[in-house]
C-alpha positions in Angstrom: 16.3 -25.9 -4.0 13.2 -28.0 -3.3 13.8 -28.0 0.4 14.9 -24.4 0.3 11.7 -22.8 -1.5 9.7 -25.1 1.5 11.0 -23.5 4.4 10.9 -20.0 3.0 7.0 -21.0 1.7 6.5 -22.3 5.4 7.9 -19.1 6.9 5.7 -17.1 5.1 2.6 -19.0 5.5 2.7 -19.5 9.2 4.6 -16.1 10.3 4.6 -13.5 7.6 2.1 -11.9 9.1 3.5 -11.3 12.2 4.2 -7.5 12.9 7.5 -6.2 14.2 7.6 -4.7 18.1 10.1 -2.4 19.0 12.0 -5.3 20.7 12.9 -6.6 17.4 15.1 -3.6 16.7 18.5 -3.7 18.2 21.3 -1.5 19.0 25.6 -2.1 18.0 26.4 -3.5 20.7 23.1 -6.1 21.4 24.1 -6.9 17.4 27.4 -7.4 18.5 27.3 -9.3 21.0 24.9 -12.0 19.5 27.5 -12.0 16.7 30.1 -12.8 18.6 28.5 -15.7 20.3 27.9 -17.5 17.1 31.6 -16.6 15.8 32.3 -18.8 18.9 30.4 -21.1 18.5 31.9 -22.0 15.3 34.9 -21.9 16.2 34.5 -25.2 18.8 31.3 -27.0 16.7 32.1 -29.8 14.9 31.7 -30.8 11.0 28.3 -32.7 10.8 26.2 -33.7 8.0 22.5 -33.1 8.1 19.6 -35.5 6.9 17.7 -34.5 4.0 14.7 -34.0 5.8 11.9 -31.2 5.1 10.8 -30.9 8.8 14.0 -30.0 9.8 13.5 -26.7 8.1 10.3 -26.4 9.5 11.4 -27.2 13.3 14.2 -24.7 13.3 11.9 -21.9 11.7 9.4 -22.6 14.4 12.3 -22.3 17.2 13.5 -19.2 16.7 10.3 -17.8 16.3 9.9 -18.9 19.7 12.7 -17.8 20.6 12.1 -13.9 19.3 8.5 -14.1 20.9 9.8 -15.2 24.3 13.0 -12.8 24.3 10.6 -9.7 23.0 8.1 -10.8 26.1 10.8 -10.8 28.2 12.4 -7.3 27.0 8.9 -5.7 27.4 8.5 -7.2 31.6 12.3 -6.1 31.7 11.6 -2.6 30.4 12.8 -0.9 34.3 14.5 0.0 36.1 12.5 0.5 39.5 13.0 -3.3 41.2 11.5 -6.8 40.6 7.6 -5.5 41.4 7.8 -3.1 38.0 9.0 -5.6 35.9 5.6 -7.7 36.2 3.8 -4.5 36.9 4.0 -3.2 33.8 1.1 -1.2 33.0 -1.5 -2.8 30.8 -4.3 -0.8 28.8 -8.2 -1.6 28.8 -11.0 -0.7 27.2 -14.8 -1.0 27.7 -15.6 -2.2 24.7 -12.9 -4.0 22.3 -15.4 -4.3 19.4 -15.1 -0.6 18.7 -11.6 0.6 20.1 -8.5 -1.5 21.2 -6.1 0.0 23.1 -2.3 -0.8 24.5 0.2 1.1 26.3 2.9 2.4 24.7 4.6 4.5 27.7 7.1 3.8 29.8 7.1 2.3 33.5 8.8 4.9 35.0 6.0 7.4 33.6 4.6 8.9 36.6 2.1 11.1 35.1 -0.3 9.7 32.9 -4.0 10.2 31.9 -5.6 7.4 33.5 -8.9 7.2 31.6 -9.9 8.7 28.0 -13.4 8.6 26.7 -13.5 8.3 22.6 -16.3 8.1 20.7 -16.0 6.8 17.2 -18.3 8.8 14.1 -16.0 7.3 10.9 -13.6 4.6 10.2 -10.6 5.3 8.1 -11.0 3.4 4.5 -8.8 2.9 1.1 -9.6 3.9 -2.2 -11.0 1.3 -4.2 -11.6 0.9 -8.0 -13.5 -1.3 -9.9 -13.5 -2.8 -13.2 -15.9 -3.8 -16.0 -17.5 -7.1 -15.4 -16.4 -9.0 -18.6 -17.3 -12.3 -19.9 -14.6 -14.3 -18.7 -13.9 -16.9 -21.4 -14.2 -13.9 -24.1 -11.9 -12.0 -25.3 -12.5 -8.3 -25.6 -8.6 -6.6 -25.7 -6.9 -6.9 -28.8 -3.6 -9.3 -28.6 -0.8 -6.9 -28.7 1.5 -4.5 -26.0 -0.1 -2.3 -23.7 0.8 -0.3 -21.3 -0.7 1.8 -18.7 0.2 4.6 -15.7 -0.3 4.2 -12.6 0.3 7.8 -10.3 0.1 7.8 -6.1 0.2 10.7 -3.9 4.3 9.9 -3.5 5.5 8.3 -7.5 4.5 7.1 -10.7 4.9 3.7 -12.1 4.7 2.4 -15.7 2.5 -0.8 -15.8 3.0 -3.4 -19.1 1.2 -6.7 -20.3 1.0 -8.5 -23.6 -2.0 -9.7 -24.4 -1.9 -13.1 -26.6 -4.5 -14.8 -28.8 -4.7 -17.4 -25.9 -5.9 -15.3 -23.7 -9.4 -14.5 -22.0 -10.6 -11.5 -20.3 -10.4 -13.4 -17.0 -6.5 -14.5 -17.9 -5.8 -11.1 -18.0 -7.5 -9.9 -15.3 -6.0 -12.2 -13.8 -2.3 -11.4 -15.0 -2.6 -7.9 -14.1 -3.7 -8.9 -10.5 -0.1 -11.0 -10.4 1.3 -8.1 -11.4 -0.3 -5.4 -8.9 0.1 -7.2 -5.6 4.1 -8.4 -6.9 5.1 -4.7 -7.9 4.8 -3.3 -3.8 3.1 -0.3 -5.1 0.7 -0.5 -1.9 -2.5 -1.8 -3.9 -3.8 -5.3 -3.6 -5.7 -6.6 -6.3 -8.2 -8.9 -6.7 -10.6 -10.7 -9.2 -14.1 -10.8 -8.0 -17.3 -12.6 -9.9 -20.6 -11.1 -10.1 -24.1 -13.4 -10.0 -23.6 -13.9 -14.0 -20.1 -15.5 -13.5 -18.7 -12.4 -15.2 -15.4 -11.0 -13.7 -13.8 -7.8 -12.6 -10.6 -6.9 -11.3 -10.9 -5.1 -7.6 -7.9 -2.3 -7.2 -7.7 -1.4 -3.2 -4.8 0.7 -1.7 -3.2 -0.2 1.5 -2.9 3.2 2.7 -5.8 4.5 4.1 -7.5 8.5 4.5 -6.8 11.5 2.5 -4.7 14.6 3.1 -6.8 18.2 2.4 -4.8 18.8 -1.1 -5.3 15.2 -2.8 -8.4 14.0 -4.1 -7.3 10.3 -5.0 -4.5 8.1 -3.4 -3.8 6.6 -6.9 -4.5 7.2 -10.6 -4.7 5.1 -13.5 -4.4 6.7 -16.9 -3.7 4.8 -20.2 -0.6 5.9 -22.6 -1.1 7.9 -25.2 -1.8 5.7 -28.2 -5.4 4.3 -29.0 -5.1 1.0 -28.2 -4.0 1.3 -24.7 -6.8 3.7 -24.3 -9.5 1.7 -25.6 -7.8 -1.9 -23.6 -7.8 0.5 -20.8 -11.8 1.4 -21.1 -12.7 -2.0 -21.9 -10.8 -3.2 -18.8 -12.2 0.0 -17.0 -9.8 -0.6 -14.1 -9.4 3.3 -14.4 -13.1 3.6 -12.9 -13.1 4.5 -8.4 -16.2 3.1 -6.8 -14.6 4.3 -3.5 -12.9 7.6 -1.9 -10.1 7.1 1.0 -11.3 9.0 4.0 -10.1 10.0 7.0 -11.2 8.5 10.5 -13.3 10.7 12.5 -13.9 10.6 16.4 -14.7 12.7 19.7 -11.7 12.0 22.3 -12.5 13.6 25.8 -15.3 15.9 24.2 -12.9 17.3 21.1 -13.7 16.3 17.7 -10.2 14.6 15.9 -9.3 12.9 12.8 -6.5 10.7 11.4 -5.3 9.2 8.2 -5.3 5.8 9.7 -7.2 3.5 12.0 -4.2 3.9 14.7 -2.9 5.9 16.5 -1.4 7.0 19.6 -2.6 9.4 22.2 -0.1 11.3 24.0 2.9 8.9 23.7 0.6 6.6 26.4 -1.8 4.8 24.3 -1.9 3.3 20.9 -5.6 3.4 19.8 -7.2 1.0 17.1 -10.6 1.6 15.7 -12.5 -1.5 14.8 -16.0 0.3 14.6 -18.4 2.9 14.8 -19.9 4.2 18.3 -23.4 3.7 18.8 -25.2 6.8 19.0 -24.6 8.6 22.2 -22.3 6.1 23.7 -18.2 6.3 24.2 -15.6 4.2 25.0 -13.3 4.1 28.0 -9.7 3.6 27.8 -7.6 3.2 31.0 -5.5 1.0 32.9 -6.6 -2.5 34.4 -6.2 -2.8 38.2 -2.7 -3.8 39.6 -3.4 -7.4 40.3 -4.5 -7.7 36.7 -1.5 -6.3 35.0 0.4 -8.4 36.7 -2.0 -11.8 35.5 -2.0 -10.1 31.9 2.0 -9.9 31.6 2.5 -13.2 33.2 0.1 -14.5 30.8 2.4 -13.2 27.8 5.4 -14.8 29.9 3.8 -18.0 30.0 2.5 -17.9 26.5 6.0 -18.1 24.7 7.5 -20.7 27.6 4.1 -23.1 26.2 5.2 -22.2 22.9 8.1 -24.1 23.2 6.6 -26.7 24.7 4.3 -26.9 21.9 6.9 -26.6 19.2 8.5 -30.0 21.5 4.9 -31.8 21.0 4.7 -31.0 17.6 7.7 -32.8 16.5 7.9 -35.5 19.3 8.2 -38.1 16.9 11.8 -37.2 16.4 14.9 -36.4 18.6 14.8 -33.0 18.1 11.6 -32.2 19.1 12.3 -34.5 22.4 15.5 -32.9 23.0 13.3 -29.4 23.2 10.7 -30.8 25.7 13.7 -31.8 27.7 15.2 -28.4 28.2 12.4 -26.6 28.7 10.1 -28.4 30.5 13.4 -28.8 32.6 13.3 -24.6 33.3 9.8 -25.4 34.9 10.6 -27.9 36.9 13.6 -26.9 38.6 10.8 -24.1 40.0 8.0 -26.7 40.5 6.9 -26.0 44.5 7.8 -22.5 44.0 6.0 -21.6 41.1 2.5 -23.7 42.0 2.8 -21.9 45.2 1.7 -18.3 43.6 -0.5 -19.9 40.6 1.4 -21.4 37.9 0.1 -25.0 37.6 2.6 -27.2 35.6 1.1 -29.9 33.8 2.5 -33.6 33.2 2.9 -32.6 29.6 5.2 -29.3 30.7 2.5 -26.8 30.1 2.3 -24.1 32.6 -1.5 -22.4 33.3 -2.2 -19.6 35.7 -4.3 -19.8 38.1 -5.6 -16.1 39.0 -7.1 -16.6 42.3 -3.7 -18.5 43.9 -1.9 -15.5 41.7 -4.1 -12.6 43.4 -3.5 -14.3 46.9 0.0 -14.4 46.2 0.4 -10.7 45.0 -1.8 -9.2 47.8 -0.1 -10.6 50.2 2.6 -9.1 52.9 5.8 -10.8 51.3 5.0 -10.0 47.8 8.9 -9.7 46.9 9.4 -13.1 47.6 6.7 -13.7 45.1 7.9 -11.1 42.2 11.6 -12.9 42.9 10.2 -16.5 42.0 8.5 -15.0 38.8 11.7 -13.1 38.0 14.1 -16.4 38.7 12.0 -17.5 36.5 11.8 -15.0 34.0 15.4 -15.6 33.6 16.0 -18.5 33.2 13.1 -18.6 30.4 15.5 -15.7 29.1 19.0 -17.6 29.0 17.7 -20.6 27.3 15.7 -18.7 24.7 19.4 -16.7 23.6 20.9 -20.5 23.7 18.2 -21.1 21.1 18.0 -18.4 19.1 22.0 -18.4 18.5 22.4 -22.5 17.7 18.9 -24.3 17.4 20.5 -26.5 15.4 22.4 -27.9 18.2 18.5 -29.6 18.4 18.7 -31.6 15.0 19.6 -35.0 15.1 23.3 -35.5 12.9 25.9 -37.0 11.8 29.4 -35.9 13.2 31.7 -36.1 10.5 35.2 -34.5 12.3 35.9 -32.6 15.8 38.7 -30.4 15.8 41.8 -31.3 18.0 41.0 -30.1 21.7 43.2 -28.2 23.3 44.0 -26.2 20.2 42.7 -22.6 19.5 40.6 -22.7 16.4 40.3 -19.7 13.6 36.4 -18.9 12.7 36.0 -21.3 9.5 34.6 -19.3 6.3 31.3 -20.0 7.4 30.8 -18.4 10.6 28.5 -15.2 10.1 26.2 -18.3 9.4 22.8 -18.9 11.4 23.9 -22.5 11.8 27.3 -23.1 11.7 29.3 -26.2 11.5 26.8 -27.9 8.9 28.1 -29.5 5.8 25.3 -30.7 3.1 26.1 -34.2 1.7 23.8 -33.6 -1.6 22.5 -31.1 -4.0 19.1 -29.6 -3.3 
């Protein structure tokens, strides 16, 4: 289990907070097909054994993360159906001032008629509801040991909260324990247990949902159950008590006054909107589209992004076969493109990093044969694309191990047990 709890603690440490596009969603027959590749696969791999190693875990998580970034990347650039210019010309949002609104565009290539500039002006950020507890002495005890239990009603259910207080415990331990028990239960409300200048403590209640519809008055409730003691653990811990309302973002777009629930939102089915401050008085912010030579340098930029994440993944773990094995086959998609790919502004380093040079990219898009320069960048594309699916299906292939028996060649082979498996073929040689 040891190396089993690492990887998932690894996986959410270093991507759990990644947010989902729309490219991770898939349809039958993608799903399908991707299944089918890996029932192959095991059908021809080999039994192996695998080394008990705690990097390995690490370096195929890291992979096929690479793997979904690039193949989203490319999905995005190869979302038309107009000819090799659209697919790097893909438009690309801007706005004047990223400190108050970000913006991305969220239409389609083929989407003719489009606003091309919104002005928004930004009077009130959406917030949460927040409630705060009594600061309590926290090596005291002030709540009876005993049961207790409490109520806790958003705008959607109700849940039934209960702790045990012991004689061990301390205001702080169970401020503490109801914290643990808050941000575990996925009610939407992160807890937390802040100190005052007196070292006394309090437990912060915030909701993740943000603004407030015109017939609620609170996003969540706490009320105690009806026997005295809950009520009086309840008003000593006096998590019952909001310092904070939600509210609703407010803002001007194009000289009409709108609000939302959230932070973001869209505009139109063109733009996806995030406040990130107020507008200084009088002042509003443009949203548009950058010119055509920098939507092309912006989605390259993402292209080259998830290649160098590979390559980075390879340097990471260069110590060991794997990670040279990596750096092999993907430096190797660069290089096979070398002359061509320098020639319109992608410098390749000795290391396999790739870095765009804008100027040599401008000259090359402005130029008279610019098909010849969207087909290099496409060949390209592509072939980033292949070996990111041969990745994402097998990394494993990657790890270093220890054949243990091939099966007869020549002979057609039955799917063993095992192979709806991410990694098939693999057979543990210990307990863990």
């Amino acid at each position: 289990m040891l190396i089993t709890s690492t990887a998932y603690r690894y996986y959410l440490d270093v991507y759990g907070a990644s947010s989902a596009t729309r490219y991770d969603t898939h349809n039958k027959s993608e799903l399908r097909s991707v299944y089918n590749n890996m029932v192959k696969i095991n059908k021809d791999s080999p039994l192996y054994k695998l080394r008990s190693d705690t990097n390995i875990p690490k370096f195929l998580i890291d992979i096929k993360e690479n793997a979904r970034q690039a193949k989203n990347v490319i999905s995005s650039l190869a979302d038309s159906t107009e000819g090799l210019e659209s697919s790097f010309q893909k438009k690309v949002a801007t706005s004047s001032d990223e400190g108050i609104v970000s913006a991305s565009y969220i239409g389609g290539n083929n989407d003719k008629e489009v606003s091309h500039e919104y002005e928004i002006e930004v009077r009130q950020m959406a917030a949460p509801q927040s409630n705060m507890g009594n600061f309590l002495d926290g090596r005291s005890l002030d709540v009876l040991p005993g049961d207790y239990a409490f109520d806790l009603v958003t705008t959607t259910n109700s849940y039934e909260f209960q702790y045990t207080v012991s004689p061990e415990d301390t205001n702080r331990s169970i401020q503490e324990k109801l914290a643990r028990l808050f941000n575990t239960s996925g009610v939407g409300i992160s807890a937390e247990v802040v100190t005052d200048e007196k070292d006394r403590s309090s437990l912060k209640l915030t909701s993740r949902q943000t603004g407030l519809s015109d017939n609620k008055s609170v996003l969540f409730d706490i009320n105690p159950k009806a026997s005295s003691q809950s009520m009086d653990a309840l008003e000593t811990l006096g998590i019952g008590q909001m310092i904070s309302p939600a509210q609703n973002s407010v803002f001007i777009l194009n000289g009409v006054e709108h609000s939302s629930y959230s932070n973001t939102f869209t505009i139109n089915k063109e733009f996806e909107l995030t406040l990130q401050g107020i507008s200084p008085e009088g002042s509003s912010t443009k949203i548009g589209f950058k010119t055509s030579v920098d939507a092309v340098a912006d989605n390259l930029q993402e292209l080259v992004d998830s290649y160098n994440g590979f390559i980075n993944t390879g340097e990471r773990y260069s110590g060991s076969q794997q990670g040279s094995r990596l750096l092999r086959d993907f430096r190797n998609v660069s290089y096979a493109y070398r002359n061509d790919l320098e020639a319109i502004g992608l410098m390749i380093g000795g290391n396999g990093f790739i870095s765009v040079d804008r100027n040599l990219l401008s000259d090359a898009v402005e130029t008279k044969d610019i098909r010849e320069t969207f087909s290099v960048l496409n060949t390209f594309k592509n072939s980033l694309a292949a070996k990111a699916n041969y990745v994402s299906v097998d990394p494993i292939r990657y790890v270093d191990k220890t054949i243990v028996a091939y099966k007869q060649p020549g002979v057609s082979h039955f799917p063993s047990p095992y192979h709806n498996s991410l990694y098939s073929g693999m057979m543990l040689d210990h307990f863990c």
